[in-house]
C-alpha positions in Angstrom: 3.3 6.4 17.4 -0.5 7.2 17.6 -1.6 4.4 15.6 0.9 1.7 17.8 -0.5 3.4 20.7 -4.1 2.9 19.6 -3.3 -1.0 18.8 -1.7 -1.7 22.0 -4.4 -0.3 24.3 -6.6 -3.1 22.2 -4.4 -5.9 23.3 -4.5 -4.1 26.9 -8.4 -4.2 26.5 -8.5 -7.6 25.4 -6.4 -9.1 28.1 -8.6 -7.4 30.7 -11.9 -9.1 29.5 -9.6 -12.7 29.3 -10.3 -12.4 25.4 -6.6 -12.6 23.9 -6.2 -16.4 24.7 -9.3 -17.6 24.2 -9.5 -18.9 20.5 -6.0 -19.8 21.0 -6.8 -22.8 23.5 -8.7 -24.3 20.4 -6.6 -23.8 17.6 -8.5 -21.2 16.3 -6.6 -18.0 14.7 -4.3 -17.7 17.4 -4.5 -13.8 16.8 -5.8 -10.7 18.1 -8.6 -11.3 15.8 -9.1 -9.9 12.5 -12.1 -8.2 12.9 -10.3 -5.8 16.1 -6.9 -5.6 14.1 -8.9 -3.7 11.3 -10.6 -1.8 13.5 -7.8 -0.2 15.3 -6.3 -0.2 11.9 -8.4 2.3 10.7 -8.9 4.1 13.8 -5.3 4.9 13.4 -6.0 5.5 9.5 -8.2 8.6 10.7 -5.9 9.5 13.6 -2.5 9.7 11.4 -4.3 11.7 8.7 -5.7 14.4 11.0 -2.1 14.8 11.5 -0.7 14.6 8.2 1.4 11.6 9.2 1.8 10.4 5.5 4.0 7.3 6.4 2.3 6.5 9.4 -0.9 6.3 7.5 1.2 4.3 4.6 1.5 1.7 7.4 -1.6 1.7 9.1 -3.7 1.4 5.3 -1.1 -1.3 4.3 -1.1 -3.3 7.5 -5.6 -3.2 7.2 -5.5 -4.1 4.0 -3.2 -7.1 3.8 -5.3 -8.3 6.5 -8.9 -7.5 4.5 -7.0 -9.5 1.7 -5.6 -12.6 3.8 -9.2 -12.9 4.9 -10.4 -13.4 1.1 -8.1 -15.8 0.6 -7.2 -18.1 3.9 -5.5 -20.2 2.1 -3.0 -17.3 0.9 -3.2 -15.5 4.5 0.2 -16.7 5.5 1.8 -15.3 2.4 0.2 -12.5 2.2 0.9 -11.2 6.2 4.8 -11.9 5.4 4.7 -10.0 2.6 3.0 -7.1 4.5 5.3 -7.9 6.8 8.5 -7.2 4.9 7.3 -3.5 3.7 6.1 -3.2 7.6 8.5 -1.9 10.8 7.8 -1.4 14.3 5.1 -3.3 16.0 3.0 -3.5 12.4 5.7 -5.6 11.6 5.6 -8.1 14.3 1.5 -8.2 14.0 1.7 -8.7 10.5 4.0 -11.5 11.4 1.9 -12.7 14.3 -1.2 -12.9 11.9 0.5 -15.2 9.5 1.8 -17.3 12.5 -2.5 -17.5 12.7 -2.6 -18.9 9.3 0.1 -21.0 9.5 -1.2 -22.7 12.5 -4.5 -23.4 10.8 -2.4 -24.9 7.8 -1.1 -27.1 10.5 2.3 -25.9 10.4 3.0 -25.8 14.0 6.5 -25.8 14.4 6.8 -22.5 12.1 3.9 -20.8 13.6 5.4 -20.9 17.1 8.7 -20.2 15.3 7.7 -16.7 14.2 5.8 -16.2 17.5 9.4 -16.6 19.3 10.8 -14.5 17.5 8.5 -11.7 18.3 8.7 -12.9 21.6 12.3 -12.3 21.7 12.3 -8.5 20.3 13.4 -6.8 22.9 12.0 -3.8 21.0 8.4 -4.6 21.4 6.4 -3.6 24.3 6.9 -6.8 27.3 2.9 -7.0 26.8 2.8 -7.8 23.2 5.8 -10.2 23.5 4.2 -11.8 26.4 1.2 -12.4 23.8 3.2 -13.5 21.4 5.0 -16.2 23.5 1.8 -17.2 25.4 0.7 -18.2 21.6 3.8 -20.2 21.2 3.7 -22.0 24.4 0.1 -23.4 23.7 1.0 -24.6 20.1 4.8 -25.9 21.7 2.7 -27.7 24.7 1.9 -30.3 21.7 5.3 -30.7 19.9 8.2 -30.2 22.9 6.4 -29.8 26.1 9.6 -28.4 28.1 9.6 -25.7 25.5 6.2 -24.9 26.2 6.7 -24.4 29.9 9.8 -22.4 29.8 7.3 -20.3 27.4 4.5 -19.8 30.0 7.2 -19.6 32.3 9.2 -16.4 31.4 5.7 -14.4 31.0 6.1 -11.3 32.8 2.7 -9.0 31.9 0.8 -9.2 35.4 -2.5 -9.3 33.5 -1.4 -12.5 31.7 0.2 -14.3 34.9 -3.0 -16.3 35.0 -3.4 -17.3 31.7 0.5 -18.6 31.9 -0.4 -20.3 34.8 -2.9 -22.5 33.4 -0.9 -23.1 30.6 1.5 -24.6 32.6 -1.2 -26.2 35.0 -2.5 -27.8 31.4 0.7 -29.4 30.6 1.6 -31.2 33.8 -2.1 -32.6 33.4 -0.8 -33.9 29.6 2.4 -35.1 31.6 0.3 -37.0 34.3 1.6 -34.9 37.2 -2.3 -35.1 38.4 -1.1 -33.5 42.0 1.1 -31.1 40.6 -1.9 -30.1 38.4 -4.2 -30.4 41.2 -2.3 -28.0 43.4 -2.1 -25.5 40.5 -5.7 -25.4 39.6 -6.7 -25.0 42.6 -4.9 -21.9 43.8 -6.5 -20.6 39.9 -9.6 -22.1 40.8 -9.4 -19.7 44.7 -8.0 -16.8 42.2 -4.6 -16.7 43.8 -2.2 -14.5 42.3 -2.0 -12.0 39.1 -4.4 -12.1 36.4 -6.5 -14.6 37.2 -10.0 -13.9 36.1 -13.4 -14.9 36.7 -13.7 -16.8 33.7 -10.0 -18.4 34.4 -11.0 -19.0 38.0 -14.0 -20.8 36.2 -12.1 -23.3 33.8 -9.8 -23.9 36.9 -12.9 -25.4 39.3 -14.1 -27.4 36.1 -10.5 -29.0 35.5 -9.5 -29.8 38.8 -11.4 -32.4 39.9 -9.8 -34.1 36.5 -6.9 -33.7 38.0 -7.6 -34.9 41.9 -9.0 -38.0 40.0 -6.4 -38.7 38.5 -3.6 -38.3 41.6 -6.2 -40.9 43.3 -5.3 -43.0 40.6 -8.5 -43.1 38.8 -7.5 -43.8 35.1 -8.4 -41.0 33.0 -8.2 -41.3 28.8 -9.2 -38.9 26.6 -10.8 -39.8 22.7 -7.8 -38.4 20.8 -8.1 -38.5 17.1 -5.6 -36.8 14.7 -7.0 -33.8 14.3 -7.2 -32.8 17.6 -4.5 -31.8 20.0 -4.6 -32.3 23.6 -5.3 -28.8 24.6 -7.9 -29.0 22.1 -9.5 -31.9 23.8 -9.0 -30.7 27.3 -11.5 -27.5 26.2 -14.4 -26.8 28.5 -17.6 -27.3 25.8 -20.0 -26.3 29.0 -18.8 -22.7 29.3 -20.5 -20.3 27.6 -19.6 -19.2 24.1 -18.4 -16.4 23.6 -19.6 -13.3 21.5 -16.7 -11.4 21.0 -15.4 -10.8 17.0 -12.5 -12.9 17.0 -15.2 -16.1 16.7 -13.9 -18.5 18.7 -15.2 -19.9 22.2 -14.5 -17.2 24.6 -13.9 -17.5 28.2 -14.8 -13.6 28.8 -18.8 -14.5 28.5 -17.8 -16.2 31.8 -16.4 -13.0 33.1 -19.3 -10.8 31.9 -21.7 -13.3 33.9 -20.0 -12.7 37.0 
């Protein structure tokens, strides 16, 4: 269990700096980043042999490799997770599973992306944090393709440190449904930092957002430039915050955080 241990502290690390969401708000890998999986892969690698673990570090070499290899070949990355995936158990399972959800999603394959993320989300197995990552993912890929889905997603979160980021999910999509004052009254208790796991870099994105929404609910007409490859969520992202520097690549919200 040292090496599951080890993995799950880094989703525990990544939700504290507001990192775990933050590519996924742009359709980037929606995962915990390649670049961290390995790591703790191999971290676990060294723990498990110290200890003469010979399946555990069976897993752990398997699970880093198949991610080394996905990241050759993107276009393969999907195959090659569920393939890991199917000599995997445990939790190395379900991130194996998770990663190819990433690929899948960049493929554009929505609707099976979120589908394997729900069904991580509903392993009662897995720790609550890791399923509430799992169906944060799927709520912001549903919040394009079946909106009510998406909510009841964000909706049965239950990690405090991800309360936040389930709210502004939710705050998101009644913006998308045009419930500006419904939206206004949700960004701004992020916006004052009300509640769990709302960060500085959360609290951030909610002062920038809701005086879209007050607009709005004053019934100023607001339109966004949609083209087909962008989703809503995509369009509503906040280019004036700070990019992040963090491994997984995409624009994080934790450089806000850091600046605090």
């Amino acid at each position: 269990m040292a090496q599951e241990d080890a993995l799950l502290r880094e989703v525990d690390d990544d939700l504290l700096q507001d990192k775990v969401m933050a590519t996924a708000r742009r359709y980037g890998p929606l995962a915990l980043g390649a670049a961290a999986i390995v790591t703790v892969a191999v971290g676990a690698f060294s723990i498990t042999q110290s200890r003469g673990d010979r399946a555990a570090v069976e897993r752990a070499t398997l699970f880093s490799e198949a991610v080394a290899a996905a990241e050759q070949d993107e276009s393969a990355g999907a195959a090659i997770m569920l393939a890991a995936a199917d000599r995997l158990d445990g939790l190395y399972q379900r991130m194996a599973e998770m990663q190819a959800a990433a690929y899948l999603a960049r493929e554009g394959l929505g609707a099976e992306a979120a589908t394997e993320l729900q069904a991580i989300a509903a392993d009662g197995s897995l720790p609550m944090r890791l399923r509430d990552v799992a169906r944060l993912k799927a709520g912001y890929i549903m919040a394009d393709l079946d909106q009510d889905v998406a909510a009841r997603l964000a909706a049965d979160v239950e990690t405090p440190a991800m309360k936040g980021l389930a709210r502004e999910l939710e705050a998101l999509i009644l913006l998308e449904q045009e419930k500006y004052g419904d939206a206004y009254a949700a960004l701004t208790d992020l916006a004052e930092g009300q509640g769990a796991g709302v960060t500085a870099g959360l609290a951030a994105r909610a002062r920038l957002l809701a005086p879209v929404a007050d607009a709005g609910r004053q019934g100023v007409s607001l339109s966004l430039a949609a083209s087909p490859e962008q989703s809503l969520l995509d369009q509503l992202s906040l280019p004036s915050l700070p990019a992040s520097a963090d491994p997984e690549g995409g624009v994080g919200p934790d450089a806000a955080d850091r600046a605090e």
